[in-house]
Each structure stands twice: as structure tokens, then as C-alpha cells.
KETOR-319600 format. One line per 10 residues: number of its first residue (from 1); their letters; for each residue x, y negated, z negated of C-alpha. Coordinates in pm, 1 decimal. Layout:
NUM> A> X Y Z | ... .
end
This chain:
1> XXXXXXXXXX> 139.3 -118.0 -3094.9 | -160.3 -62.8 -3327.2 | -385.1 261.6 -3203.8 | -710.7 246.2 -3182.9 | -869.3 568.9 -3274.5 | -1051.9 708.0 -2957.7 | -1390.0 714.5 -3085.5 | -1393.2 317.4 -3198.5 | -1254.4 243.4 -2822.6 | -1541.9 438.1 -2663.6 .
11> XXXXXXXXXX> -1787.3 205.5 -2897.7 | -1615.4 -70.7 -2797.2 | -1610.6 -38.7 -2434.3 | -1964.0 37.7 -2421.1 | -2031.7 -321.1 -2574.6 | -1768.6 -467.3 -2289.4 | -1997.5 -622.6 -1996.7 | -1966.5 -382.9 -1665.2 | -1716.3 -637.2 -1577.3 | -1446.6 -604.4 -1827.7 .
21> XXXXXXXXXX> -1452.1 -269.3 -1834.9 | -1378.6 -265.9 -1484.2 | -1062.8 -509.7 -1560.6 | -908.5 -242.3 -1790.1 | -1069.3 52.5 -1540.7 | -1130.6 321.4 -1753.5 | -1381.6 526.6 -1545.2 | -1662.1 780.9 -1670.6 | -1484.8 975.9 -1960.7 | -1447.8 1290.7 -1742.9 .
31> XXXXXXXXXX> -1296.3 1124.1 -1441.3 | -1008.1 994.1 -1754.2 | -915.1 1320.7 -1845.4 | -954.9 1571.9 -1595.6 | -1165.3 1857.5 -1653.4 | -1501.4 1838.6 -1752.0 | -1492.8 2140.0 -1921.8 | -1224.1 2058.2 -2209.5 | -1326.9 2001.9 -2606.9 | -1453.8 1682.5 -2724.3 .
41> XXXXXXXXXX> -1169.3 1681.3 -2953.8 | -898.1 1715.3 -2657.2 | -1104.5 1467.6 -2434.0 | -1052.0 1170.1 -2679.4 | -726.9 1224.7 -2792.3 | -636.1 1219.8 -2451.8 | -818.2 914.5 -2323.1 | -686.2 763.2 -2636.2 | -333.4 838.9 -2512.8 | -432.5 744.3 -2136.9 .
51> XXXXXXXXXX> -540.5 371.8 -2283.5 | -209.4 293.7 -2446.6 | 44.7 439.7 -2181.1 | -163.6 253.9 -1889.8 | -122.6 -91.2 -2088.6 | 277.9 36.3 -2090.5 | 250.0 75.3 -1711.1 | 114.1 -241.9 -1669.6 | 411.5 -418.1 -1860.2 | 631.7 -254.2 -1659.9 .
61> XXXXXXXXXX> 503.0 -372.4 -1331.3 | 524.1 -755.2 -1497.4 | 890.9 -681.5 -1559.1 | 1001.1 -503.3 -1263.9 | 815.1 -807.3 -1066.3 | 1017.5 -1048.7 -1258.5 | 1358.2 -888.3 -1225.9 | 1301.2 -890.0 -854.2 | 1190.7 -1278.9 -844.8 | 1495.6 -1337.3 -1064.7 .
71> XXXXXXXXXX> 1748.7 -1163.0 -860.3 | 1629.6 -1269.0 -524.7 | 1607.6 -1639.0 -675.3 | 1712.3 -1801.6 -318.1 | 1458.8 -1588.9 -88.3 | 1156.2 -1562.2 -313.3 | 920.4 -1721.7 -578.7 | 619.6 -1713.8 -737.8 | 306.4 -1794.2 -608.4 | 6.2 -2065.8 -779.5 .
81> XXXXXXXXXX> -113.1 -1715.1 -824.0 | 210.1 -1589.4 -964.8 | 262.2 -1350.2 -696.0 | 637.3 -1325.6 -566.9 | 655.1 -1477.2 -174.4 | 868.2 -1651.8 81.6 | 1046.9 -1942.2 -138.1 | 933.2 -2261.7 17.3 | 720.2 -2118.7 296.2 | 334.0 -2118.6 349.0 .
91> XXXXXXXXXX> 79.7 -2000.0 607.8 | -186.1 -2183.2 811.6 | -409.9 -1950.1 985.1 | -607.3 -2102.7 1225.5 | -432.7 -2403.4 1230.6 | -575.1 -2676.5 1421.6 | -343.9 -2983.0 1552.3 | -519.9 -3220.0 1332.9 | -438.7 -3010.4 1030.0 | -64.7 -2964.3 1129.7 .
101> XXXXXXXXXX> -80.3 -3342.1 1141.2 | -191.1 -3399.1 813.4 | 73.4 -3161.8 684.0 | 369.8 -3308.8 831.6 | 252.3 -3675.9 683.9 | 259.9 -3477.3 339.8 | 608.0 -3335.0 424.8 | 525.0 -2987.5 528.5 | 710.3 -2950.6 830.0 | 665.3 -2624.3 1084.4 .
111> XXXXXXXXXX> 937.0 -2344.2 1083.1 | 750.0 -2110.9 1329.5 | 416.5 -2136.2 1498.8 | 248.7 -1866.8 1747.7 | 11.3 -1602.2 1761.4 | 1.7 -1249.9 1613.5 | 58.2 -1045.1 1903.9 | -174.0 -777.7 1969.9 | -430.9 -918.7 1697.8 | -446.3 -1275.3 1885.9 .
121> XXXXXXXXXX> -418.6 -1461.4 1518.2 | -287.5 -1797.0 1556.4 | -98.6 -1877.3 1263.8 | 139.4 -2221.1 1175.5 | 418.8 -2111.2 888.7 | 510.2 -2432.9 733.0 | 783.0 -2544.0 498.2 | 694.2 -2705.3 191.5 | 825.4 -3075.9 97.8 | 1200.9 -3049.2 -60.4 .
131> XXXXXXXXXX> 1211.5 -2932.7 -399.7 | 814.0 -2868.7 -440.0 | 746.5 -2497.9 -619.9 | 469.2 -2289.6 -407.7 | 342.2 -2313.5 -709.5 | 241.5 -2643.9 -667.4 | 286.8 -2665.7 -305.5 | 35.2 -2441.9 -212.5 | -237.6 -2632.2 -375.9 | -169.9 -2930.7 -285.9 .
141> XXXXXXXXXX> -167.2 -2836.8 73.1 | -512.2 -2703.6 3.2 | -657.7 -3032.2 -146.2 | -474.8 -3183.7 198.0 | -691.6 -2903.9 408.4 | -958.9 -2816.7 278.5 | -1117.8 -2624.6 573.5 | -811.1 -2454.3 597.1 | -712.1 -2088.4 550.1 | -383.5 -2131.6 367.7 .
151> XXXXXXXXXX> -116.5 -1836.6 230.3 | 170.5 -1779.7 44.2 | 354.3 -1536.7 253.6 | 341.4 -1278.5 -19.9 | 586.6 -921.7 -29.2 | 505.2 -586.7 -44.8 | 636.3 -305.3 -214.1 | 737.6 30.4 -158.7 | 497.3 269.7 -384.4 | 700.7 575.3 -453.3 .
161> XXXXXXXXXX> 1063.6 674.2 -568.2 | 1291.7 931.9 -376.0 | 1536.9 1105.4 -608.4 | 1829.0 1308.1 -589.0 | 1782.5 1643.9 -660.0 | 1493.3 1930.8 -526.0 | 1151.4 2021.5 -582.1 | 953.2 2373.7 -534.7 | 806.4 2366.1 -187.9 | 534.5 2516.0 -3.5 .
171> XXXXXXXXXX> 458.5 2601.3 351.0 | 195.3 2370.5 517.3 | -97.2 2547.0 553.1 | -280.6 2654.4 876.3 | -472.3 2354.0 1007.2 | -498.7 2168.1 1301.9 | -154.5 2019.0 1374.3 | -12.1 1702.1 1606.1 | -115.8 1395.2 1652.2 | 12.6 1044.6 1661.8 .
181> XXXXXXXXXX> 120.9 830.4 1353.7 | 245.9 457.0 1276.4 | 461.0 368.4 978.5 | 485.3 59.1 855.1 | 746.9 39.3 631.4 | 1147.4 35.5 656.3 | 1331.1 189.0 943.6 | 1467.8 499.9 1023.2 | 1717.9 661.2 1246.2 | 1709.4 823.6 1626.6 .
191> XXXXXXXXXX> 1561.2 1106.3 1652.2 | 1340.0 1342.7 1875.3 | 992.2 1287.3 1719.1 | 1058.6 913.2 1692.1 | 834.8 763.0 1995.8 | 933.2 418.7 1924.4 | 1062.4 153.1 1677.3 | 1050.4 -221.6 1591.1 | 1192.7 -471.2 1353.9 | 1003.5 -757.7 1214.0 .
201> XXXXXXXXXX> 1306.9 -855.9 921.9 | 1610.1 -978.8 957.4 | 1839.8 -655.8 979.7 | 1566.1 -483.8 1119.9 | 1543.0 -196.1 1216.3 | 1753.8 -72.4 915.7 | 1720.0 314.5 781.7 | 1597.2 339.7 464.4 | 1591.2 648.9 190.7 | 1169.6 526.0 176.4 .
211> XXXXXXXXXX> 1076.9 529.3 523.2 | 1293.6 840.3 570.2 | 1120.9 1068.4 345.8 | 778.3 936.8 486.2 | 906.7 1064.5 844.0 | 1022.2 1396.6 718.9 | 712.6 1487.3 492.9 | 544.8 1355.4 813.6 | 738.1 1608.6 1056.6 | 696.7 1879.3 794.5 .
221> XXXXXXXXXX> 313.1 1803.4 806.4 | 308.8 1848.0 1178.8 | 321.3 1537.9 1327.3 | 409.8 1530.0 1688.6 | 518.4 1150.3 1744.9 | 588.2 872.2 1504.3 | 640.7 503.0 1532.2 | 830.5 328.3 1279.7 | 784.9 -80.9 1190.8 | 1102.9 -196.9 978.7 .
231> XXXXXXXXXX> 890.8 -488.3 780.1 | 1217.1 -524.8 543.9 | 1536.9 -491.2 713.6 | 1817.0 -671.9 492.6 | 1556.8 -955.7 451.2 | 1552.4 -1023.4 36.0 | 1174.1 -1128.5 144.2 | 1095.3 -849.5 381.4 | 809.1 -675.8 354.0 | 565.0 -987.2 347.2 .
241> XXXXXXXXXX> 259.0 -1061.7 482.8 | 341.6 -1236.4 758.6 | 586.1 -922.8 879.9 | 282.8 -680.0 819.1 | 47.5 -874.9 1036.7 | 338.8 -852.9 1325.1 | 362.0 -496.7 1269.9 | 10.7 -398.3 1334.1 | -21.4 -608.1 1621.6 | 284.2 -393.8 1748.7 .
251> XXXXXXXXXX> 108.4 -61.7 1660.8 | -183.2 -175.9 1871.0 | 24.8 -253.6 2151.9 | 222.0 70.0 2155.6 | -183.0 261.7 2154.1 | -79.4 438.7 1833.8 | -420.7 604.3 1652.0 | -347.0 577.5 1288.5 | -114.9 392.3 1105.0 | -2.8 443.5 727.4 .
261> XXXXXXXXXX> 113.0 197.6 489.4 | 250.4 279.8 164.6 | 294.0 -61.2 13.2 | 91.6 -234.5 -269.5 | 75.0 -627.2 -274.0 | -176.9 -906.3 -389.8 | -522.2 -994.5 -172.3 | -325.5 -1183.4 124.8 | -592.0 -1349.1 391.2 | -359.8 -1320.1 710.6 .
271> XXXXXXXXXX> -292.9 -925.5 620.0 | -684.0 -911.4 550.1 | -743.1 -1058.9 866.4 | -484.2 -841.0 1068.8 | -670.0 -532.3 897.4 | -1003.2 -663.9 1024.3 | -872.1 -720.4 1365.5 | -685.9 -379.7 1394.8 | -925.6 -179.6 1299.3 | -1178.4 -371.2 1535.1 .
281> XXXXXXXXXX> -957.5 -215.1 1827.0 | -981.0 129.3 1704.5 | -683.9 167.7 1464.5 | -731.9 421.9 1138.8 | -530.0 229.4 871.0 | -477.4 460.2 574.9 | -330.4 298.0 256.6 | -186.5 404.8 -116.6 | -325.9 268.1 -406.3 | 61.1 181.3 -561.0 .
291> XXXXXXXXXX> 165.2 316.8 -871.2 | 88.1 76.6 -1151.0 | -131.7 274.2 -1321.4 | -529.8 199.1 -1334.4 | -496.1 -76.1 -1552.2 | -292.5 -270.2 -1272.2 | -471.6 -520.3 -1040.7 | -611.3 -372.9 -727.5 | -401.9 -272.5 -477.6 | -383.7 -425.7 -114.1 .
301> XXXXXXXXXX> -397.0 -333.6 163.8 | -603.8 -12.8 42.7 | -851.5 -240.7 -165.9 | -969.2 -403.1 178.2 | -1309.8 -264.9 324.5 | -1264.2 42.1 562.2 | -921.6 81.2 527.8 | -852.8 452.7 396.0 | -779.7 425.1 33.9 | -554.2 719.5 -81.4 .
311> XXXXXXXXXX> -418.2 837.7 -470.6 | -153.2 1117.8 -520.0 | -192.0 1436.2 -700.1 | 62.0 1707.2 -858.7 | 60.1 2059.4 -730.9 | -179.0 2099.6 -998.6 | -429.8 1902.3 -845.8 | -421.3 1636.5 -1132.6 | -414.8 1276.8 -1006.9 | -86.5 1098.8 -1095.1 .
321> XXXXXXXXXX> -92.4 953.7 -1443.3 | 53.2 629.4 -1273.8 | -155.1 626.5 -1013.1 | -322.8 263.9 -931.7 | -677.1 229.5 -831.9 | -837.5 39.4 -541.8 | -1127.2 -134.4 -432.9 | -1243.6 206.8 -315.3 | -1127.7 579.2 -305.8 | -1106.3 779.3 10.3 .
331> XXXXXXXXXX> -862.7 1098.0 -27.2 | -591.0 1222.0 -234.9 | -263.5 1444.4 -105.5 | 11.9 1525.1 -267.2 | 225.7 1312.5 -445.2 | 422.0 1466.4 -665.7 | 622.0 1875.9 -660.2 | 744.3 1699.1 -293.7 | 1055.7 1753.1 -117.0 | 1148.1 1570.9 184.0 .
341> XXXXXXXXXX> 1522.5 1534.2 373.6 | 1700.7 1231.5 311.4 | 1899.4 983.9 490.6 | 2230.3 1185.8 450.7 | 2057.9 1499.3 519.1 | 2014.2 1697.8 146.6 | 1679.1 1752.6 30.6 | 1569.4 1512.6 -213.0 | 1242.8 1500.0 -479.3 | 941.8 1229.7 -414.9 .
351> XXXXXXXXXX> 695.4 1104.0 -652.9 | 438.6 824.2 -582.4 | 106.7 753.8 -369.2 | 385.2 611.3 -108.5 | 392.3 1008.9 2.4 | 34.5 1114.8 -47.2 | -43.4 825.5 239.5 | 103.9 920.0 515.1 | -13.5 1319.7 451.9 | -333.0 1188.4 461.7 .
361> XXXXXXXXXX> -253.7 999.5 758.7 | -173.7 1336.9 929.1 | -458.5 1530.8 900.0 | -656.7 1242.8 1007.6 | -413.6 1211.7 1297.6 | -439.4 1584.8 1373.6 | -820.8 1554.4 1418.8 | -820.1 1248.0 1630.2 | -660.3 1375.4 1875.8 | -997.9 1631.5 1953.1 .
371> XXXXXXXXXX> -1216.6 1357.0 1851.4 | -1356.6 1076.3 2079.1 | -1434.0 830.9 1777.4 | -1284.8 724.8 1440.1 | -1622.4 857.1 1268.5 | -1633.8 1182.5 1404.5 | -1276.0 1172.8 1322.5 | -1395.4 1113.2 971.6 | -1611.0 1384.0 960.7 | -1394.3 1626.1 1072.9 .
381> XXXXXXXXXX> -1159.6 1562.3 795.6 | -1442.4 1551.0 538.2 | -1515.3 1862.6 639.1 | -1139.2 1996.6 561.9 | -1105.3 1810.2 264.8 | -1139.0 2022.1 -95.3 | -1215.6 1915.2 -411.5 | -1493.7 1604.8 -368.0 | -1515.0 1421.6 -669.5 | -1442.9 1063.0 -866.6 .
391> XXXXXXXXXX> -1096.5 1087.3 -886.9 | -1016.1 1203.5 -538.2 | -1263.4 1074.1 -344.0 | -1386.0 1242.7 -62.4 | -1154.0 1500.9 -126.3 | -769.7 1625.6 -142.2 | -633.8 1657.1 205.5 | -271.3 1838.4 282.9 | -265.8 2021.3 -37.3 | 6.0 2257.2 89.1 .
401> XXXXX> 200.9 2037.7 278.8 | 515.7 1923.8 37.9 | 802.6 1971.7 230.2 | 934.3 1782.8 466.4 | 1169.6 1891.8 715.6 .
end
């Protein structure tokens, strides 16, 4: 790779319209590199550095999405949008009978049709005709409908990494402790602070070393009740969109206050729409911004308006390298120098935004419980959070809370 000296990118960028700069997000020089207080000389050299491992980030995401597409061939394919999804499967939201028509004269014929339960979304999934690529399937069926709200059913992925091996920890600090919180995610097994659990996969519900660690830093945090939503199961195409929509219409049903989702997909209308409609009955839906690195595309669900957009941080208080970046930036936690039990009950070593979420998630569960609205809520937590600024948002919640128990 040829390096561009640091000073000849800053000239360049400021030539880029707003827009392009944006594309390649490389925020206000301090917000790159951390403190505002280092040299000149060690602020370039490290934004220099920051430009050319983000772009390495980026491949890696391309080539971690294609292994998956390639070794899930049967369940999954790209998207007109190249996005991985449901092979041969789209969504009609909305659907009206005269539509549905029209589709099955075209060959699209209905696999499942219903409503989102709890969110009242009616919704048509439709297969495409034999041997037609979503890729050119899903247009098609647009140019058919053209009033239509159409969808790939697009997956989701997991935004951390548990490891083998330990961490440092650190007692959770004295704040306000309990609460309620919903986990959408994989499954996990029995236990006494689980207050229910639900599988919308095939195989679900199905522990997984992911949603574990989520519970545990969760129960270490103080959590008093959880409710899990296994969105993947053994399904090669679990964790769509389709499967998060039907898992926070559960979470409304079951009353739960907050609900956190540490997955990073494309912008998906029906899991837009579920959001909209969720929160619209009260839920807090707190969301991590994936770990593709800022350069990546923006992550969803935390991208979508007044969802609670949350980054990671190291016990240093430095936001993850290979962080992503959102639409919008609410908190930060820890995501990084964590420890949470595992699924065979060792401790084992978390990195990722997937963790910072859900510690978020519990101080803003702790408060709700005191609090008669989601704003007060809010403010409550604003008013614990440390550290206000660009990179963190409104501030770093949980900052002693990285052990899980």
C-alpha cells in the first residue's frame, strides 16, 4: 500500500466535499487520536496510521462477509445490494391482496404470511421464481410493485469475540443496581436470573458462547431479570431481519423495559419499522455500533433514529481502534480488559461493542426502574455518565463493571 504522508491527507480531505469525508469518517483531528493535548508531530503520525489500518478493517469485513456467503451457499446469498440474506426469500410489508396477486402471476409464491406479533406489522415472505438470484429477484419484484415496501430478509451479526483465556477484572462500582433487560441474540441456558426465553430459528433456543457472556457481564453488572431471544438457533440464516422483528414483538409482550442488541447489519425496512413500533410502546432499544472500524458502512440497528447508539472502550478509556460508527453516538462502556463466564463455566476474555451494549443497557435499566418515563430515564443516566465528548457521546457508562459472574 502506498502511504500518504499525514500532512498531504489532511490537505486533501479538506478539499473532499462534507460528504466524502463522511464516507471515509475521519472525524475532527482530535476525536482521531485521542487526547487533545498530544504533539502535532504524534497527532499525524497517528491519524496517518489510523487511515491505513481502518481501510485494512474494512477489507476484512468484505472477506469475512464472503467466506460466510460462500460456506452457507444453500441458506444465504447476496442481496441487489450485495448484502448476505435468506437465499430465495423476500419480504412484503404491508402487503395488500392485489400485490400478492401480482406476485404469484410473476412466480413469487408465499412461504409464510402473518403479522408481527406485538408490533401488529403485517408482512407476506415470498419465494422468488426458480433459479432467479435476489439479486435480480428483488428488483424485479419492485418494478412489479411499485408502491410496495419490499426486503431481502438480510442477517445479522454478532459484534464481539469471546476468547479462551482471562482478563484483569474490576468490581462494579456503587450505583444503582436491578432492573429488567432483553437480549436479542442467541440463547442461553436455565438459570435463576433468566425470566424467560424464546426461539425465533430453527434450533432455537440454542446456548451460545455470545449470548452467554452478554448474560454474565449482565449479572455481574447487576441485573435482576433477563430475557433471552435465540434469533439464530442452528439456522445457517438466523439472525435475519425477519427473526429480529419477531423478537421485539416478543419483548413487548413479555413488558420487558430495555432491550439490547449487539448485532450490526445493513439498513433493513421491516427491522426499521419494528424499531419504530417498539419504541412507540415504550421500549429503550440500545444498540452497538459493530466492529468494522469507522471506515465501515453504518451500522444498523444503532444507526436508526432514537435507538441508543453505543461504542466500546479499553480500561483506558480509549475507544476501540475497531470500533464502527453509527448514524449517531449515545454512550460508550467497556469493551475491552472484560471477563465474563462461559458456556462450560471458566472465565473467558471479551472484546467488541457486542459487550459495551448490554452494560449500557444496565445502567439504563437500573434507572428505569425509579423513573416513570424513558426521558427522565435518560436524564438520570446522563447525569451518571463521565467523560462527555465526540467519541463517547454523552458519556462512558459502567466503567467499572468488567466482570461478569
Amino acid at each position: 500500500m502506498v502511504r500518504i504522508p499525514a500532512l498531504a491527507l489532511l490537505a486533501g480531505l479538506a478539499l473532499l466535499p462534507s460528504g466524502s469525508v463522511a464516507q471515509i469518517a475521519v472525524p475532527p483531528l482530535g476525536g482521531v487520536v485521542g487526547r487533545l493535548d498530544a504533539t502535532l508531530t504524534d497527532t499525524l503520525g497517528r491519524l496517518d496510521r489510523t487511515v491505513r489500518s481502518a481501510d485494512d478493517l474494512v477489507r476484512a469485513r468484505t472477506e469475512r462477509l464472503s467466506r460466510f456467503v460462500a460456506g452457507n451457499a444453500a441458506a444465504v446469498e447476496y442481496d441487489a445490494r450485495r448484502q448476505p440474506a435468506r437465499r430465495g426469500e423476500l419480504l412484503v410489508i404491508d402487503p395488500t391482496a392485489a400485490d400478492l396477486r401480482l406476485a404469484a402471476g410473476a412466480g413469487y409464491s408465499i412461504v409464510t404470511q402473518g403479522s408481527i406479533e406485538g408490533l401488529d406489522i403485517p408482512y407476506a415472505e415470498l419465494a422468488v421464481p426458480d433459479r432467479m438470484p435476489l439479486s435480480r429477484a428483488e428488483p424485479a419484484l419492485r418494478r412489479l410493485l411499485p408502491r410496495a415496501e419490499i426486503t431481502a430478509d438480510h442477517i445479522y451479526f454478532a459484534s464481539g469475540a469471546v476468547t479462551e483465556g482471562s482478563a484483569r477484572t474490576a468490581g462494579t462500582p456503587r450505583l444503582p443496581r436491578g432492573g429488567t433487560v432483553g437480549v436479542i441474540d442467541g440463547g442461553v441456558g436455565p438459570g435463576g436470573d433468566l425470566a424467560g426465553q424464546a426461539g425465533f430459528a430453527i434450533g432455537a433456543p440454542r446456548p451460545s458462547a455470545h449470548a452467554q457472556a452478554i448474560r454474565s457481564l449482565l449479572a455481574g453488572a447487576g441485573t435482576a431479570r433477563l430475557y433471552f431471544a435465540d434469533i439464530y438457533g442452528s439456522d445457517p440464516a438466523g439472525g435475519n431481519a425477519l427473526a429480529i422483528a419477531r423478537a421485539l414483538g416478543w419483548m413487548i409482550r413479555q413488558g420487558v423495559p430495555v432491550v439490547s442488541i449487539s448485532l450490526v447489519g445493513p439498513a433493513n425496512p421491516l427491522v426499521r419499522r419494528a424499531v419504530e413500533l417498539a419504541r412507540a410502546k415504550g421500549l429503550i432499544v440500545v444498540a452497538a455500533v459493530g466492529n468494522d472500524g469507522p471506515a465501515a458502512p453504518a451500522a444498523y440497528p444503532a444507526s436508526y433514529p432514537g435507538v441508543i447508539a453505543v461504542t466500546g472502550i479499553d480500561r483506558q478509556n480509549r475507544v476501540l481502534f475497531e470500533a464502527g460508527k453509527a448514524a449517531h453516538l449515545d454512550y460508550a462502556a467497556p469493551g475491552a480488559d472484560l471477563t465474563a463466564i462461559g458456556l462450560d463455566g471458566r472465565r473467558v476474555a471479551l472484546r467488541g461493542t457486542s459487550f459495551a451494549a448490554p452494560l449500557a443497557a444496565s445502567r439504563i435499566a437500573a434507572h428505569r426502574v425509579n423513573q416513570d418515563s424513558q426521558l427522565s430515564t435518560l436524564q438520570a443516566v446522563d447525569a451518571e455518565a463521565q467523560m462527555r465528548g465526540p467519541r463517547v457521546g454523552r458519556g462512558i457508562l459502567c466503567a467499572g463493571c468488567r466482570s461478569g459472574t
